[in-house]
C-alpha positions in Angstrom: 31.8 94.8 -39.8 29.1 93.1 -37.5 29.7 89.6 -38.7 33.8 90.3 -38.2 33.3 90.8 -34.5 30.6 88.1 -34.1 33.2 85.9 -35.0 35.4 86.7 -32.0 32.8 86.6 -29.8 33.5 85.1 -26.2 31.5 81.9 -26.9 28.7 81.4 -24.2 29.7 79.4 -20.8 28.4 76.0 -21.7 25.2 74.8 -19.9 26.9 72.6 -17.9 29.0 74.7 -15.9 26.3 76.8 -15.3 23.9 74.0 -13.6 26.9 73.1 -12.1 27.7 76.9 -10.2 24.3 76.5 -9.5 24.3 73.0 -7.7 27.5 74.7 -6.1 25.4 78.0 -4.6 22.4 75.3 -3.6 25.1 73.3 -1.7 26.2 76.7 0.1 23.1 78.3 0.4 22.0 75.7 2.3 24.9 74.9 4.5 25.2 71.3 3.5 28.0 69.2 4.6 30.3 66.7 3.3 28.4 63.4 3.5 24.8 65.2 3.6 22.3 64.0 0.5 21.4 66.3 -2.4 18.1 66.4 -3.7 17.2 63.7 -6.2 17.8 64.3 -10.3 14.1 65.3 -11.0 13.8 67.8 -8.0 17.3 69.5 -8.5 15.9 70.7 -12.1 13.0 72.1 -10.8 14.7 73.6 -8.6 17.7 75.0 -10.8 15.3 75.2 -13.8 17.7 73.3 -15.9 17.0 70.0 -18.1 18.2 66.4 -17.0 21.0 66.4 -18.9 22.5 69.5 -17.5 21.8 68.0 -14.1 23.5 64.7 -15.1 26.9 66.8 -16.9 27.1 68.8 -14.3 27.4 65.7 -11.3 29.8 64.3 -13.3 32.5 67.7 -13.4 31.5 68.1 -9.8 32.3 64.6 -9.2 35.8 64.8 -10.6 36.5 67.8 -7.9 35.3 65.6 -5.4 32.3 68.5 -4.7 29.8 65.4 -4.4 29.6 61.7 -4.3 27.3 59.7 -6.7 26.8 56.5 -4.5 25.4 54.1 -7.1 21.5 53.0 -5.3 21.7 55.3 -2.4 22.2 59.0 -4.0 24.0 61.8 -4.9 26.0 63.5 -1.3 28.1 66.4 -0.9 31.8 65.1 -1.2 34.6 65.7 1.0 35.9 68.4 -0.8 39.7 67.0 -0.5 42.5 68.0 -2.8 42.8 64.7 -4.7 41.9 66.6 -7.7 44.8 69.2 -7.1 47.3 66.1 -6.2 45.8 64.5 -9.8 47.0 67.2 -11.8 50.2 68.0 -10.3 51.0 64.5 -10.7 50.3 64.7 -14.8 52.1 67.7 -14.8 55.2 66.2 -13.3 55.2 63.3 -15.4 54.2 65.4 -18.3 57.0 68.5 -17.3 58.7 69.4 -21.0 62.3 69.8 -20.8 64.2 68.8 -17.5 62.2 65.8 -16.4 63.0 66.9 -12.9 62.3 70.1 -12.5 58.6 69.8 -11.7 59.8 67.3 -8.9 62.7 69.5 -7.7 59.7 72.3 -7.6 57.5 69.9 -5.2 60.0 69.1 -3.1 60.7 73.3 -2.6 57.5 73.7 -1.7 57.3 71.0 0.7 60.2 72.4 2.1 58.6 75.8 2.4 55.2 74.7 4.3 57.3 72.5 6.4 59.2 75.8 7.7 56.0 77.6 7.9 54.4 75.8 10.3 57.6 75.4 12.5 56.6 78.2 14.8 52.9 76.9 15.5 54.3 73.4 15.5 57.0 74.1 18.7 53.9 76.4 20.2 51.3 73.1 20.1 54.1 70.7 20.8 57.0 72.0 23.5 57.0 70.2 26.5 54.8 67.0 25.6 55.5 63.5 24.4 54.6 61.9 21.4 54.9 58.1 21.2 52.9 57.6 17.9 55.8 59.7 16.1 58.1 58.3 17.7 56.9 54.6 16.9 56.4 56.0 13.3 60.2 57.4 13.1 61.3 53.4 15.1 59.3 52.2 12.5 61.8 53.9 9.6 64.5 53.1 11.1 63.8 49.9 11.2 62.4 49.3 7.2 65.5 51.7 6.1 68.1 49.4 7.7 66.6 46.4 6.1 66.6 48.3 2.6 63.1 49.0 2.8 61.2 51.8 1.8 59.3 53.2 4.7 56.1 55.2 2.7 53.6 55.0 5.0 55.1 55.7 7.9 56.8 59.1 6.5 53.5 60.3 4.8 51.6 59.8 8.6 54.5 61.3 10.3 54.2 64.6 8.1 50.5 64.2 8.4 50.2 64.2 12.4 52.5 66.9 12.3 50.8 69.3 9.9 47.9 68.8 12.4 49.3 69.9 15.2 48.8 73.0 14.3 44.9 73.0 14.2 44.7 74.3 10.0 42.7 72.0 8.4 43.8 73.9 5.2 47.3 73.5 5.8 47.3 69.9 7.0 46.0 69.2 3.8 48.2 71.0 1.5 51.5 69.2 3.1 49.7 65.9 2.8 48.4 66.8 -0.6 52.4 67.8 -1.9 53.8 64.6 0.1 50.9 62.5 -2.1 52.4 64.4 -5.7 56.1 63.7 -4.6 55.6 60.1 -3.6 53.5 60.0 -7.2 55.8 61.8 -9.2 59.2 59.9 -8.2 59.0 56.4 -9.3 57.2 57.3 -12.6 60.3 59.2 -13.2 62.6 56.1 -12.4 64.3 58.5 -10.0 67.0 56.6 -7.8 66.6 55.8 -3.7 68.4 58.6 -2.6 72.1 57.4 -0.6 71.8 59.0 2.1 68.7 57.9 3.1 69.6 57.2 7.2 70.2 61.1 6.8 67.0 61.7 6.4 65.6 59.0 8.4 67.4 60.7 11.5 66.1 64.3 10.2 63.0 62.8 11.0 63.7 62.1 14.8 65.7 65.4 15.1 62.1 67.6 13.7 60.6 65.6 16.3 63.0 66.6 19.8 63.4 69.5 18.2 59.2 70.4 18.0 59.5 68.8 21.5 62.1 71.1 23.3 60.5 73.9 21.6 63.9 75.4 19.8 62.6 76.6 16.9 66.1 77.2 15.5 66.5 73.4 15.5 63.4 72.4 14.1 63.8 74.7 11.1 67.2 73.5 11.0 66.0 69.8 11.3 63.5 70.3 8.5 66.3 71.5 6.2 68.6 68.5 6.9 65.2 66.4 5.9 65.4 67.9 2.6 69.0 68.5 1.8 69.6 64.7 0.5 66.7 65.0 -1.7 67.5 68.2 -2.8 71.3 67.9 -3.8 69.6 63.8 -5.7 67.9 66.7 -8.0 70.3 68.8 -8.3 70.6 69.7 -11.8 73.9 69.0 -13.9 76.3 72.0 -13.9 
């Protein structure tokens, strides 16, 4: 009966994870920052009391979660802790989504949607009343490409970006550049059209913009749902 539950035992955490919470609680416990140096291979297992090769596996999973750096010749840092891993996977998942091809991106583009109207209440609160003449040459700037045929991908990902941080969450700012970075991703590899009514959402783009302005936040919300609607009703699934 002993050797029947030893077989469905909970096999141990492997070494490596465990070197690598504990790189993790050295990093906090001593209030290092992104860009600040780690200790060097040799010192970190004497003071984790962990082999070399523990030390080595675990920079490379912390690596891939962007928790450190390994700079070739200079050293291992603290990283800058962004959400390029998140953005990674939900990428591979979208390409990867079983079934309806575009449900995973009809899914990004909902929750893009929703941060967008979260933050439309902070957004007129830090905005009303003031100017803005980087968004507005961003939103010249689309017009412009989207006339010509062009698409306009940097200008739309650092208008959403200087918007999110407006609102002073670091956190947040992230997240809607972080979804912005899967859904640019996401739709070419699935050979998904320009949508036609791209000028609509060109001019949603300088309506958000008056609207965070004049500090209605009726119209901005209203604004951020006309931004969407042409992209949602291109995903719209077949009835």
């Amino acid at each position: 009966m002993t050797d029947v539950v030893a077989a469905f035992d909970i096999p141990p955490v492997p070494r490596a994870d465990t070197t690598a919470q504990r790189i993790k609680n050295y990093i906090l416990s001593n209030r290092l920052q992104p860009g600040d140096v780690l200790p060097t291979e040799s010192v970190l297992c004497t003071t984790l009391s962990v082999s070399r090769s523990s030390v080595r596996e675990a920079i490379k999973r912390l690596a891939t979660l962007d928790i450190v750096e390994v700079r070739h010749g200079y050293g291992t840092f603290v990283g800058n802790l962004s959400l390029a891993p998140l953005v990674e996977g939900l990428v591979f998942r979208g390409v990867l989504s079983p079934g309806d091809e575009l449900a995973a991106l009809r899914e990004v583009v909902e929750v893009r949607e929703s941060l967008d109207l979260a933050l439309a209440d902070a957004l007129v609160e830090a905005m009303r009343g003031e100017e803005h003449p980087d968004l507005d040459r961003l939103v010249e700037a689309m017009e412009e490409r989207s006339a010509r045929g062009e698409p306009f991908l940097e200008e739309d990902r650092e208008f959403h970006a200087i918007l999110a941080s407006k609102i002073g969450n670091q956190l947040f700012s992230q997240l809607v550049v972080a979804f912005w970075e899967v859904h640019a991703a996401v739709a070419p590899r699935l050979g998904l059209p320009t949508a036609r009514r791209i000028e609509d959402t060109v001019r949603a783009h300088r309506a958000i913009l008056r609207a965070a302005e004049a500090g209605d936040t009726a119209r901005l919300k209203a604004a951020i749902i006309d931004h969407y609607t042409p992209l949602q009703e291109l995903l719209a699934p077949d009835v």
